[in-house]
C-alpha atoms as one frame of an Amber mdcrd trajectory, in Angstrom:
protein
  43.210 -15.933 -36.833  45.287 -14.309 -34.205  42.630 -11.174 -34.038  40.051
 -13.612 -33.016  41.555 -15.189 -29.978  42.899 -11.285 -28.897  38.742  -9.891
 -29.792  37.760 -12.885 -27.283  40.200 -12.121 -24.615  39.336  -8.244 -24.329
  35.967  -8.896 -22.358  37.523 -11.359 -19.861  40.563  -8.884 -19.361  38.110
  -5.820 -18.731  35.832  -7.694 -16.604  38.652  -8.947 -14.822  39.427  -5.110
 -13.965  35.863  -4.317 -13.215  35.557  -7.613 -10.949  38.363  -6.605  -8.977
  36.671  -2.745  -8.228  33.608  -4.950  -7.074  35.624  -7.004  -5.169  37.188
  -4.185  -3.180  34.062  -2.104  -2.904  32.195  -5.046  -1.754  34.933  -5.537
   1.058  35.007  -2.166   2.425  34.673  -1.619   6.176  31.615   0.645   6.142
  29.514  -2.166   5.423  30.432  -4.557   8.020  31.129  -1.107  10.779  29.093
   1.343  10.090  25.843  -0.313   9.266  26.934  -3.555  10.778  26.586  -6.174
   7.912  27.991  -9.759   9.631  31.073 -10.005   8.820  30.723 -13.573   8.153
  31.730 -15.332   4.753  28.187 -15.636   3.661  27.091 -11.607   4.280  30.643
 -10.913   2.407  29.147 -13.261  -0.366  25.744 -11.205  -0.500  27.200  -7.652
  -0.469  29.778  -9.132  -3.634  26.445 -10.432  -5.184  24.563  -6.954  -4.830
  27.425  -5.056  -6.806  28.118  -7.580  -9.242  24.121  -7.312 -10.030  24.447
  -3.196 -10.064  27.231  -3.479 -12.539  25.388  -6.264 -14.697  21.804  -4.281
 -15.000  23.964  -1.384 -15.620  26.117  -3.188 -18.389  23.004  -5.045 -19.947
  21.259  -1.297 -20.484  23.605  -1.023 -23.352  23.610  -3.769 -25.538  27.259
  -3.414 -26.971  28.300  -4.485 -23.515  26.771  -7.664 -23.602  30.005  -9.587
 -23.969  31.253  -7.956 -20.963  28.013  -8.346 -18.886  28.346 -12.562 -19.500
  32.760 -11.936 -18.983  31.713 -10.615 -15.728  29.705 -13.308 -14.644  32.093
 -15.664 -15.668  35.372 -13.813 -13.681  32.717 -14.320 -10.707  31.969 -17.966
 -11.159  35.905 -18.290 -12.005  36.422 -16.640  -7.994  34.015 -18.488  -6.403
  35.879 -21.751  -7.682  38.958 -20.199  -6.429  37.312 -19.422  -3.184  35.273
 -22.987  -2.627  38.801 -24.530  -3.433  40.990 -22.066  -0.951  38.786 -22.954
   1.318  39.289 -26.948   1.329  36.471 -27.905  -0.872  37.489 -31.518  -1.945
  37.957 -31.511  -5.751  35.037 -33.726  -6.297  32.548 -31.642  -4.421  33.699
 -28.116  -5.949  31.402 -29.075  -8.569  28.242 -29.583  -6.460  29.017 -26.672
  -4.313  29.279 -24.432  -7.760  25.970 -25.401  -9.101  24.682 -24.422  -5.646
  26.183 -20.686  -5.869  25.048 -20.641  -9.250  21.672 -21.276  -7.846  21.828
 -18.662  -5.265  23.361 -16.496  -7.597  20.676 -16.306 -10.135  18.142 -16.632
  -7.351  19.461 -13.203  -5.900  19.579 -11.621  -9.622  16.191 -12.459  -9.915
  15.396 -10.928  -6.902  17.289  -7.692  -6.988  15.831  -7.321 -10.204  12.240
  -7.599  -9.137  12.841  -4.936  -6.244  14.573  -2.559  -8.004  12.545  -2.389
 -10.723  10.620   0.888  -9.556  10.966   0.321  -6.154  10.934   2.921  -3.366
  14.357   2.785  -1.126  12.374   1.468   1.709  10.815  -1.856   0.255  14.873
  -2.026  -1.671  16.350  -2.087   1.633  13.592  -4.671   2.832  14.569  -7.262
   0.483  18.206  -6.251   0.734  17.445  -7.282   5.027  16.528 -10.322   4.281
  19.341 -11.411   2.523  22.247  -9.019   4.098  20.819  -9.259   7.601  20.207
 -13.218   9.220  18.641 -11.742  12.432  17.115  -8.828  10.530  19.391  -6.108
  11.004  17.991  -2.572  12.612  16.151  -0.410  10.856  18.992   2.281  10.318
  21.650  -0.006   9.352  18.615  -1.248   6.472  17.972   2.177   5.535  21.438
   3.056   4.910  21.941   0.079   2.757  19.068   0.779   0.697  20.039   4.531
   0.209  23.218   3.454  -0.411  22.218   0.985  -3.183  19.817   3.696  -4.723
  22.830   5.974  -5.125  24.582   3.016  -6.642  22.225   2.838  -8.808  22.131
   6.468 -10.069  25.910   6.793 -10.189  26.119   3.453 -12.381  23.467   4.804
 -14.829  25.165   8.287 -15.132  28.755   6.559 -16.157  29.571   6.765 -19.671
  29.765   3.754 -21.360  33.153   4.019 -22.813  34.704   3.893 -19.320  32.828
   0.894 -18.326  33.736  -0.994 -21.880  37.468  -0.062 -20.544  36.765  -1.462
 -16.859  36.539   1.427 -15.171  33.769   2.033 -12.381  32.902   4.577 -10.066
  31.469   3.414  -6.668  29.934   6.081  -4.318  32.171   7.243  -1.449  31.669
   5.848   2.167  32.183   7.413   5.227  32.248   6.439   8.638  29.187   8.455
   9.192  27.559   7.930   6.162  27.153   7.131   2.087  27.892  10.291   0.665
  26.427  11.647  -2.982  30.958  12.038  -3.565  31.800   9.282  -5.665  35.684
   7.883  -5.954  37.110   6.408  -8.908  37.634   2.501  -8.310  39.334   0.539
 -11.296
């Protein structure tokens, strides 16, 4: 009986480790200096949304991480109540402002996964403009997200599996000048 409870907790505590790579990638300063993403709580929302969707079409490719794939959504949903809350959401409305995140959530899924799949880097960082960049963003900041993403992309499917199943994730390095093809080990 006790093996059951332990097999259900060893997605959540993985994804919980993966989440918290995303979480730190998603915050790091190249994004909001060096290709000048808003730093405003709803572009910091978007980039989190983009790597959580990387990781999740990379987790869903392999069908024994399915559990994980749905533990990761979950540890996001789980944040964004902490967030919503933390930042003075009355109790009764947490759940109304939930089911919209959920609705942008999915909404940007659906998205990503409609540009991504086979889609050049340019018309990528297009839809990535529209919902990274309000006023548009220039057209090197959008290219350098999009490249950046692609080499997300191409890291994520060249992990092994094993690691991932363990929570760990390797994010492409950032520089100040640029996203580099060196990758750092986050997690």
């Amino acid at each position: 009986m006790l093996a059951w409870f332990t097999n259900r907790r060893q997605p959540r505590q993985t994804a919980h480790k993966l989440y918290g790579s995303i979480v730190a990638q998603a915050r790091e300063p190249w994004f909001y200096r060096r290709i000048n993403v808003p730093d405003t709580l709803e572009c910091r929302f978007e980039i989190l949304v983009l790597h959580v969707y990387v990781v999740l079409d990379r987790l869903r490719s392999d069908e024994t991480c399915a559990p994980l794939a749905q533990a990761l959504v979950d540890g996001f949903f789980d944040d964004m109540d902490v967030i919503h809350r933390e930042l003075g959401v009355a109790d009764l409305k947490v759940p109304k402002n939930m089911h919209r995140t959920a609705g942008v959530f999915y909404e940007r899924l659906d998205h990503y996964a409609k540009a991504f799949a086979g889609a050049s880097e340019r018309s990528a960082g297009a839809l990535l403009a529209s919902c990274v960049f309000p006023d548009g963003g220039e057209s090197d900041d959008i290219n350098a997200l999009g490249g950046y993403v692609t080499e997300l992309h191409k890291s994520l499917e060249q992990q092994d599996p094993v690691a991932l199943k363990q929570g760990h994730v390797t994010f492409p390095k950032l520089t100040e000048q640029q996203a580099s093809t060196s990758v750092r080990e986050a997690g």
